[in-house]
RODO-2510 file (C-alpha; in nm, 4 decimals, decimal comma):
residues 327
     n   res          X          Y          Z
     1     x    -2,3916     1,2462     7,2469
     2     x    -2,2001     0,9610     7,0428
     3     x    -2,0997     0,6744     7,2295
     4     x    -1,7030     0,6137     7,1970
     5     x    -1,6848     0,2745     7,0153
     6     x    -1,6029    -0,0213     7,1753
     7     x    -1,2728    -0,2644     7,0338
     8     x    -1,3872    -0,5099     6,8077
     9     x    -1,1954    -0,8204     6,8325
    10     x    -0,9594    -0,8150     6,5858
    11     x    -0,8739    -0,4909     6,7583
    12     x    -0,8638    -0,6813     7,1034
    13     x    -0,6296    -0,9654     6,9312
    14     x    -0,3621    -0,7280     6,8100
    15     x    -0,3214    -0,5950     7,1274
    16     x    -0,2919    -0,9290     7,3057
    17     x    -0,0707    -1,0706     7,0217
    18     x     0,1901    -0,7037     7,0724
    19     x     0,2045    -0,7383     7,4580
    20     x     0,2783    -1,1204     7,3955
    21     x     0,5491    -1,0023     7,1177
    22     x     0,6594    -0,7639     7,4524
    23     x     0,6827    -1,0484     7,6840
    24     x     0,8784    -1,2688     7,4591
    25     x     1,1430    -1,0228     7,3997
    26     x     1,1649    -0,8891     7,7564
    27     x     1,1909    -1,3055     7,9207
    28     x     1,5154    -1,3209     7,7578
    29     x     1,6355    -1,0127     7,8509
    30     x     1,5389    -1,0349     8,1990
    31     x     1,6640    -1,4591     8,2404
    32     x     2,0189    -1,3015     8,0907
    33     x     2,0250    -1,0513     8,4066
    34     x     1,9689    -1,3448     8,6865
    35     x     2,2180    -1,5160     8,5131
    36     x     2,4476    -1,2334     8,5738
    37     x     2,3766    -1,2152     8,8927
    38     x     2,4148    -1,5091     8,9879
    39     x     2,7152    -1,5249     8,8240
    40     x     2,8487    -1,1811     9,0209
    41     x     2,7079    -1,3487     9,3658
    42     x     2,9512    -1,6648     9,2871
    43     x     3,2286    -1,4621     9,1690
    44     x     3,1875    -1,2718     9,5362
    45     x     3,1505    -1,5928     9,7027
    46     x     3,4864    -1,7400     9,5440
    47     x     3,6494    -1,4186     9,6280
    48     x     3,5538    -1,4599     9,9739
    49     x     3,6354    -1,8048    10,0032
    50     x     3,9890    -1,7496     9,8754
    51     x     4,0677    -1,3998    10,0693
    52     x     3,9950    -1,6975    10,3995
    53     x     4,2297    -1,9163    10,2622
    54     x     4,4827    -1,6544    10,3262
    55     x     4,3640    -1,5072    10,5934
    56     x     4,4533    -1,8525    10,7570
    57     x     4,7449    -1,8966    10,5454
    58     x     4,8946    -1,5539    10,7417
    59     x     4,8283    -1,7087    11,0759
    60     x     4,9091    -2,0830    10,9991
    61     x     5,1531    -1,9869    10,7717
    62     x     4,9929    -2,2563    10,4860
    63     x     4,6662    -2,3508    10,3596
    64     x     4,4976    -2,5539    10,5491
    65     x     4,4851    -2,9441    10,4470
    66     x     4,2187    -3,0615    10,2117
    67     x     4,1120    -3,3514    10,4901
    68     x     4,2987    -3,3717    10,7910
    69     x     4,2101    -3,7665    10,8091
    70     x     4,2480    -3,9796    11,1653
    71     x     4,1781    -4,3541    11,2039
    72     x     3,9776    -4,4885    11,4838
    73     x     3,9235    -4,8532    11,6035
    74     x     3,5156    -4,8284    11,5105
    75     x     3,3159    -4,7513    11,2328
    76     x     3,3561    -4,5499    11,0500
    77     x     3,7437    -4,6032    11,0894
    78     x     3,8222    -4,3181    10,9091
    79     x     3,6945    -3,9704    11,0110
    80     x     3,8335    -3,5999    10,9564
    81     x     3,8255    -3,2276    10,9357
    82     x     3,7592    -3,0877    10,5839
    83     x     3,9251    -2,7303    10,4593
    84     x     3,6192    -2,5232    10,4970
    85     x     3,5892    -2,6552    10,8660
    86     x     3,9450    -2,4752    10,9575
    87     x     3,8373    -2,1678    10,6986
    88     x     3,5154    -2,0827    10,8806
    89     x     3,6200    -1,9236    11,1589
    90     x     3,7416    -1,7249    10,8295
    91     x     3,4351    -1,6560    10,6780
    92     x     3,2631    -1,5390    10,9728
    93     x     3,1538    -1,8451    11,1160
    94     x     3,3573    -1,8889    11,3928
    95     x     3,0379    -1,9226    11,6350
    96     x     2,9974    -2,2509    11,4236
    97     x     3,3177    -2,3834    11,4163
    98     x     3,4568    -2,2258    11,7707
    99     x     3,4219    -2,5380    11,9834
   100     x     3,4409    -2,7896    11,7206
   101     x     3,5696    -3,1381    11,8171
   102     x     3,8738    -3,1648    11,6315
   103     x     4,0026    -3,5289    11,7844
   104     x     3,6698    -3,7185    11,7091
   105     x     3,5085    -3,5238    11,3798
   106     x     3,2349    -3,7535    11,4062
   107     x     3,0971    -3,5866    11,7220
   108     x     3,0068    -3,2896    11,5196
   109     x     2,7451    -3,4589    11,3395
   110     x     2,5508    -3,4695    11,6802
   111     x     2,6078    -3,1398    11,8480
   112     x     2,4358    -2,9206    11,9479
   113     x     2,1692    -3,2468    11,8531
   114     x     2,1350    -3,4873    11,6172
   115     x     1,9613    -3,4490    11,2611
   116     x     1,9110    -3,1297    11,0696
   117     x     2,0254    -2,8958    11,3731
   118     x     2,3622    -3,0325    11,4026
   119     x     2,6730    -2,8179    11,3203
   120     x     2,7710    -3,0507    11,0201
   121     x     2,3823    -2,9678    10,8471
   122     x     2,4863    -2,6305    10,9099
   123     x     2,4080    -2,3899    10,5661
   124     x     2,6908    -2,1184    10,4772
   125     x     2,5580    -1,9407    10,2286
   126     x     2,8570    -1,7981    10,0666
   127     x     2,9734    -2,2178    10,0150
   128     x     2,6369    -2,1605     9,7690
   129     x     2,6400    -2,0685     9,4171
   130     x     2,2968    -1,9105     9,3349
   131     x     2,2978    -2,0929     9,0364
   132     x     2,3819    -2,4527     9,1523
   133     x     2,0612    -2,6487     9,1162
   134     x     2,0747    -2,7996     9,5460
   135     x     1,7445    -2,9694     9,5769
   136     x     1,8084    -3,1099     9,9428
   137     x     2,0025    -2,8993    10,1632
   138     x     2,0938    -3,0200    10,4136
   139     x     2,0729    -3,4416    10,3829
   140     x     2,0690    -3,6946    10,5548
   141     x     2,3872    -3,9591    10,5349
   142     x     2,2837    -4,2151    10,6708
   143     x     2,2304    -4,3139    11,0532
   144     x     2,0915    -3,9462    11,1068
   145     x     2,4007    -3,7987    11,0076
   146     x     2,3440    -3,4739    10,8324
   147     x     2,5874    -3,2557    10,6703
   148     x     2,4915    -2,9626    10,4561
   149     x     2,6442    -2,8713    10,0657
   150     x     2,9026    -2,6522     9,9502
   151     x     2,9452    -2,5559     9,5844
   152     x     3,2701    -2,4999     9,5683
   153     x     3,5734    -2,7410     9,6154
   154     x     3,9411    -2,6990     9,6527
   155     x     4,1963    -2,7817     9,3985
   156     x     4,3172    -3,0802     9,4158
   157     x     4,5804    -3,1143     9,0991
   158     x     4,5953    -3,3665     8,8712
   159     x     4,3814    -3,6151     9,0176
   160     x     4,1946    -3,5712     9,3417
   161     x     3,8937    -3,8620     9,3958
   162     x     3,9569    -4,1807     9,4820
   163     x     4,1878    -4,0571     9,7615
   164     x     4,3932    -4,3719     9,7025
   165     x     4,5047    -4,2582     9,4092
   166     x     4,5328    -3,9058     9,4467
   167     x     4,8230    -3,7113     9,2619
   168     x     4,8676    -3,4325     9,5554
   169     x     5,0353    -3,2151     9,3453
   170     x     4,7629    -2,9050     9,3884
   171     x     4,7043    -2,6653     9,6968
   172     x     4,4589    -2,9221     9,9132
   173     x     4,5177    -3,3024     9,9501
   174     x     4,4473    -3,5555    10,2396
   175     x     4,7188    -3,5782    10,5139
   176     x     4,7072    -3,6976    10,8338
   177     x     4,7310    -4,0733    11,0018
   178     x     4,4661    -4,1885    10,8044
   179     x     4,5806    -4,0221    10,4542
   180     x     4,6142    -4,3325    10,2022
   181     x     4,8816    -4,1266     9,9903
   182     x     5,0708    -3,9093    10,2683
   183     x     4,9914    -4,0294    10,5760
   184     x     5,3136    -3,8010    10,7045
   185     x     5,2739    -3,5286    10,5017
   186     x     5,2174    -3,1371    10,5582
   187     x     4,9752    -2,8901    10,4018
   188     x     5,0739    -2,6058    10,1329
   189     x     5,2211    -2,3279    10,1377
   190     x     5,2247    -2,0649     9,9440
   191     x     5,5979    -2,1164     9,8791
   192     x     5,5266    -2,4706     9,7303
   193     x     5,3100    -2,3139     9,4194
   194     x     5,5962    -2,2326     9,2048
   195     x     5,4358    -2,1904     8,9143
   196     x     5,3009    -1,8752     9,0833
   197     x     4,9795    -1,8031     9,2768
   198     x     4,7901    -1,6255     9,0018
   199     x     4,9048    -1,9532     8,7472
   200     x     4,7255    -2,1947     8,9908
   201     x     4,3843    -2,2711     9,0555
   202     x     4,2830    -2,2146     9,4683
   203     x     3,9141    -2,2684     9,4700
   204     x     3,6468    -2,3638     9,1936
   205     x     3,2986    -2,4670     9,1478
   206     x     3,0897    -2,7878     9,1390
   207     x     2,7563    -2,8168     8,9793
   208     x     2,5033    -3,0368     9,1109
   209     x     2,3383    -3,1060     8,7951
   210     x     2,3747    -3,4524     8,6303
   211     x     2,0469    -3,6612     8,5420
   212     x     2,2206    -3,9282     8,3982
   213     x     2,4793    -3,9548     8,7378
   214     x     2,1361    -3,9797     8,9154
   215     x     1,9834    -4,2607     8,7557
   216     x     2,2865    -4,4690     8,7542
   217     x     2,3286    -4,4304     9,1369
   218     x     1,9592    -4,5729     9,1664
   219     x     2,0766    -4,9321     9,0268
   220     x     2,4574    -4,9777     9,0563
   221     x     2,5512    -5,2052     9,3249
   222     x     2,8737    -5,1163     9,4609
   223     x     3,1093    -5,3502     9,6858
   224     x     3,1117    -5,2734    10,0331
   225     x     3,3187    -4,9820    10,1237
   226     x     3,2555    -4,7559     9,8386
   227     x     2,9742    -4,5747     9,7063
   228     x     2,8214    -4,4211     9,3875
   229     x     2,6164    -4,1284     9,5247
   230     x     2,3876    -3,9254     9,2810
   231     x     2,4777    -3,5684     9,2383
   232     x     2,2897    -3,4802     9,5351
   233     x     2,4724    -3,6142     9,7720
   234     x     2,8299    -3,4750     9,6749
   235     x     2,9956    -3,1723     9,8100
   236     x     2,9389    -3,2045    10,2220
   237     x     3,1069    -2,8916    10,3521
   238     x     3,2287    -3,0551    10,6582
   239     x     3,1997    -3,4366    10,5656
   240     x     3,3003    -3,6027    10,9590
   241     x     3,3361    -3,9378    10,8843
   242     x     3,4270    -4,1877    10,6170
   243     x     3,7095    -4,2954    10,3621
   244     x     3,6342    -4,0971    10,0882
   245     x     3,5772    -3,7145    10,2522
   246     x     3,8043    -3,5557    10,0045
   247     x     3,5534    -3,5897     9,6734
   248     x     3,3280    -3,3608     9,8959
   249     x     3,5599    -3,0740     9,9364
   250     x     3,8680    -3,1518     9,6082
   251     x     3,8040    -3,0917     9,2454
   252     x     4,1242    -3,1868     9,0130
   253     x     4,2158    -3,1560     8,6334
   254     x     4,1340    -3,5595     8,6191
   255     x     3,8040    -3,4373     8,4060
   256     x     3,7292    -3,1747     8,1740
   257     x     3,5154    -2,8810     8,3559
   258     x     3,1470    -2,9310     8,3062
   259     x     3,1952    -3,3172     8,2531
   260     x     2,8755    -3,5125     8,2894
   261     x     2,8100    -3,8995     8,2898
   262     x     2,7242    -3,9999     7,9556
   263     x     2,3597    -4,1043     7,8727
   264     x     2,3317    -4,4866     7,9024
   265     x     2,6020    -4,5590     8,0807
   266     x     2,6934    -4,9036     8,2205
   267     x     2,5450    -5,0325     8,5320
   268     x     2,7539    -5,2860     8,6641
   269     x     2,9604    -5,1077     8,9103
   270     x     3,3530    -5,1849     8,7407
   271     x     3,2552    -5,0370     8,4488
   272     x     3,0879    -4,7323     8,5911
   273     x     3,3364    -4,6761     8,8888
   274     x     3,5846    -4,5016     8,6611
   275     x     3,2660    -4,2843     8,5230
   276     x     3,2175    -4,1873     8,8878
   277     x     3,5835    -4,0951     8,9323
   278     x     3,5656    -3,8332     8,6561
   279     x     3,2635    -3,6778     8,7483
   280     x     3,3452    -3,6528     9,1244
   281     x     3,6814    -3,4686     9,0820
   282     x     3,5510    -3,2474     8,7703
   283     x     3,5127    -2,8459     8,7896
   284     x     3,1905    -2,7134     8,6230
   285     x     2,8546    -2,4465     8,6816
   286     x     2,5377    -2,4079     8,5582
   287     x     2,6848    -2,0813     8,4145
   288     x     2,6618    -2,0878     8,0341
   289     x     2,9967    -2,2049     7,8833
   290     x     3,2180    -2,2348     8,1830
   291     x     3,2756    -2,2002     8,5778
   292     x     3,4061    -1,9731     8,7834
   293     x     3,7620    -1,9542     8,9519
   294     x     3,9563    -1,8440     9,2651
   295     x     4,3221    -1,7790     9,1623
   296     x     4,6259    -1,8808     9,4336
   297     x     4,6631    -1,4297     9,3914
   298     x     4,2917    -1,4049     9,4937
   299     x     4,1643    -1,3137     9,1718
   300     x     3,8629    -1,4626     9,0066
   301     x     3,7960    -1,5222     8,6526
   302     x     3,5726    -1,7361     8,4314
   303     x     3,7035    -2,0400     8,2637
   304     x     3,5469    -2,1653     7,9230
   305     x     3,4798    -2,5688     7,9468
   306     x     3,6495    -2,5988     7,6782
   307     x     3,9729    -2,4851     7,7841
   308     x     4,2399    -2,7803     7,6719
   309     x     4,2847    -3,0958     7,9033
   310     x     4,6534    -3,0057     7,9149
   311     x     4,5716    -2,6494     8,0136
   312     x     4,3326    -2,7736     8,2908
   313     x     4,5935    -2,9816     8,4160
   314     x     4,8718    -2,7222     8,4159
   315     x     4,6209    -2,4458     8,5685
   316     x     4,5736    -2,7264     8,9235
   317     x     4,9612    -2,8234     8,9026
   318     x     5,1285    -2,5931     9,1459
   319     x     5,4514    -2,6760     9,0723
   320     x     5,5081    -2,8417     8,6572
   321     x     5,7103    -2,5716     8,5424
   322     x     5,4701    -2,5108     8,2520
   323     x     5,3633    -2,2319     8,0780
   324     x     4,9727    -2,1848     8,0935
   325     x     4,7068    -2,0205     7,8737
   326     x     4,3804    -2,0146     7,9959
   327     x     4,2479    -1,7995     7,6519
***
């Protein structure tokens, strides 16, 4: 009897070099589907997010406030509740947020014990984009003061971050005694978006990706008072205490979506500080091309990045009058 023949090895190469062929084609194919996924998964999440934000607007009768922001006698002076701390009970976390100290915020950062188990370092998954490149979650602030992310962000108009100068002309702003630009002022309503709730942005997403905004935080000084955090260490669901609380939860139209700090960018901390500004209050995804909205209606769509500045801005205006066109 004849021996079957063994493969030579060209025979052997060919082989390797189709299933490599194989490979390369189905990588692609299979990267395009977790993008899609992920994509779904945020689209969900968004959805979720805004059906709370009326869920609470039906009982409250508005949206709740972007900050609510009260001013103590000690450091840190300023502390406050943050939007996704009044939707949670919302979004099925009301076991979280049921006995939540609403006079002194900052309490929250050590109950039920300080560190990583408090409620503040608390994750909520559907606050997470699959996509959104988190590398810490939760972190640590500063004197063991840990809050956890959120990729998402309510609009906050023209101009949300620094709260000093926001334009409050969205759906979520900073009110309250310690508000620096409506200290006696009220939360939305759904009758306040005249433009129409599916013309307005509710909800959108943040990406934590931005080399360039993490390199610069490493060696700009700021003055005391005011920070320049790397990418990182934006986006603290329920930020407890400090000034500046609304760049965590508020996105605006101040930036075009998917903005990112340009490469080489000043390091003396006037000239950066306005580079900051823009990429604290802009929309934007590790999605290709765009990010991913919550209409005032409910509805969610994609929006390309390089939808018009004018556009943005009419789309997180509640109440211009304008016509918009997000194609």
């Amino acid at each position: 009897m004849r021996r079957r023949a063994a493969f030579t090895l060209i025979e052997l190469l060919v082989v390797i070099a189709i299933i490599a062929i194989l490979i390369g084609l189905l990588l692609p194919a299979v990267q395009k589907v977790r993008q899609a996924a992920a994509r779904m998964k945020c689209s969900n999440n968004l959805k979720q997010i805004a059906l709370a934000a009326h869920n609470y607007h039906g009982v409250m009768e508005r949206f709740p406030p972007g900050v609510n922001q009260l001013v103590f006698a000690t450091q840190p002076r300023f502390r406050g509740v943050t939007l996704f701390v009044y939707l949670a009970p919302y979004l099925e976390q009301d076991n979280l947020t049921r006995d939540w100290n609403l006079s002194d915020p900052l309490v929250n950062t050590q109950l039920p014990a300080p560190g990583p188990q408090a409620k503040t370092a608390t994750i909520v998954s559907v606050l997470l984009c699959p996509s959104d490149p988190i590398q810490e979650n939760p972190i640590n602030s500063g004197s063991n003061r840990w809050y956890s992310l959120t990729s998402y962000g309510g609009n906050g108009g023209t101009r949300s971050y620094d709260p000093s100068v926001a334009t409050n002309d969205g759906v979520f702003h900073v009110i309250g005694p310690g508000s620096q630009t409506a200290p006696n002022g009220a939360s939305i309503r759904m009758a306040d978006i005249t433009d129409g709730l599916s013309n307005t942005a509710l909800f959108g997403e943040r990406s934590h990706r931005d080399p360039n905004l993490d390199a610069a935080a490493a060696v700009v000084v700021p003055p005391p008072g005011f920070f320049i955090n790397p990418m990182g260490k934006i986006g603290w669901w329920a930020n407890s205490g400090g000034r500046l609380a609304a760049g965590d939860v508020t996105m605006s139209a101040f930036a075009p979506i998917n903005y990112r700090v340009p490469a080489n960018p000043p390091t003396d901390y006037a000239s950066f500080q306005p580079i900051y500004d823009l990429r604290v209050c802009s929309f934007g995804s590790e999605h290709s091309g765009g990010a991913n909205f919550a209409l005032g209606d409910g509805a969610v769509r994609f929006v390309r990045d390089s939808l018009a500045p004018e556009m943005l801005r009419r789309f997180c205006v509640r109440n211009d009058g304008q016509i918009l066109n997000l194609d």
